[in-house]
Every structure is written in C-alpha cells, then in structure tokens.
C-alpha positions in Angstrom: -29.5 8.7 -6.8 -26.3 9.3 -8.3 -23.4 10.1 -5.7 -19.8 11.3 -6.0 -17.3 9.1 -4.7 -15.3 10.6 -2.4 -12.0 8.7 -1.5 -10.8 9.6 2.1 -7.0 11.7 2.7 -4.7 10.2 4.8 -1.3 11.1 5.7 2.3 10.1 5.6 1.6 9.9 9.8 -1.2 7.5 9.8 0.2 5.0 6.7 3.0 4.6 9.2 0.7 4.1 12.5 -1.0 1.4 10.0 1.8 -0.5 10.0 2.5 -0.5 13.4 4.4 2.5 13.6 7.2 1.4 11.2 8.4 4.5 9.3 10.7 2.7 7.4 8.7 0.2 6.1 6.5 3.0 4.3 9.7 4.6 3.2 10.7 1.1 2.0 7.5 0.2 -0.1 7.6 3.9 -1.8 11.2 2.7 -2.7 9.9 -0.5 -4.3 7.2 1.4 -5.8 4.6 -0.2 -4.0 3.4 3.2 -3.4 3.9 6.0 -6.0 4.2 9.6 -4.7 5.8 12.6 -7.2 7.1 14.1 -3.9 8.3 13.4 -0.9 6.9 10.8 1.6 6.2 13.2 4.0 4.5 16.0 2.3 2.5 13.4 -0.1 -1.3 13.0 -0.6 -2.0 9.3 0.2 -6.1 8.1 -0.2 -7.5 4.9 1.1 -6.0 2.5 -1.6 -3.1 4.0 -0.7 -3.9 3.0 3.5 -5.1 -1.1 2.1 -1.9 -1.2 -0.1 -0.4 -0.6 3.5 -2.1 -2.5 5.7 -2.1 -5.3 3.3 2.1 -4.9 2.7 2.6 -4.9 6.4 0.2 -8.6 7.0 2.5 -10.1 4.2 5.6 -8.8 6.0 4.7 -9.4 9.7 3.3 -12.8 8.7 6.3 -13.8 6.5 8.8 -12.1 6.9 9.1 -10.9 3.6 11.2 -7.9 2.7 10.0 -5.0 0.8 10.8 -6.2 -2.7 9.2 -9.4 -1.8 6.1 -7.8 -0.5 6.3 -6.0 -3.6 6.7 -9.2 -5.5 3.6 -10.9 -3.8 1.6 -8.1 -4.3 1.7 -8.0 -7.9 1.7 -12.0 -8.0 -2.1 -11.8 -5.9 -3.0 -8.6 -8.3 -2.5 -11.0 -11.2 -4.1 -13.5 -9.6 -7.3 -11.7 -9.2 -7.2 -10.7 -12.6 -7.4 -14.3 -13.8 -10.0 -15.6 -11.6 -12.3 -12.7 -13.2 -11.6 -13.7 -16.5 -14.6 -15.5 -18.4 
C-alpha cells in the first residue's frame, strides 16, 4: 500500500506558542535563517519541520541561553553531526 505523505500546516500563531509564546524568538530564527519564508512571518506557510526546527531552537535557547545566531550555529553543528555518524 503506497501512501502520500502529507506534512501537517501550521501557522506563524502556533510556531510562536511552541516556543513558549515568544514572538520574537521566531522573528529572530527567520532572521538567522533558521527558518526560510519568501514572505512575511505572519502570512507564511510553515509545515512540521518547520514546528521541530522550533521546538528544537527554543530547548537549545532555554537550556543555554544561546542567542539566535548561536542557536543557529548549533543547529547546523548537530545537522553535520548526524551527517557523519551515517556515513559508512
């Protein structure tokens, strides 16, 4: 049985009340690029990558206090990561 994969929508609203209701933190990771939108933050579409880049953005900056470019930083540090632990 072959399925479709359907990704879920989510909107500017609930990427912000994922990060504990921070509006500029969102704002702040779009900046960095964490997040790429071609138009504005509010009026975006956002899918559920979108929503774990989030939530994973905010753990890293609750639990360390990192800033956005930091986060941003990290982020592509543990995507790198990954990508050499699957290597052969």
């Amino acid at each position: 049985m072959n399925q479709a994969k359907q990704d879920i929508d989510v909107s500017f609203e609930q990427l912000v009340q994922a990060c504990d209701n921070q509006r500029h933190w969102v704002l702040s990771l779009i900046e960095e690029n964490v997040i790429d939108v071609s138009e504005p933050a509010q009026k975006a579409h956002y899918n559920g990558f979108h929503l774990a880049v989030v939530r994973r953005s905010w753990r890293i900056h609750r639990d360390f206090d990192a800033s956005a470019a930091a986060t941003a930083l990290i982020l592509d540090l543990l995507t790198e990561l990954d990508d050499l632990r699957r290597r052969p």
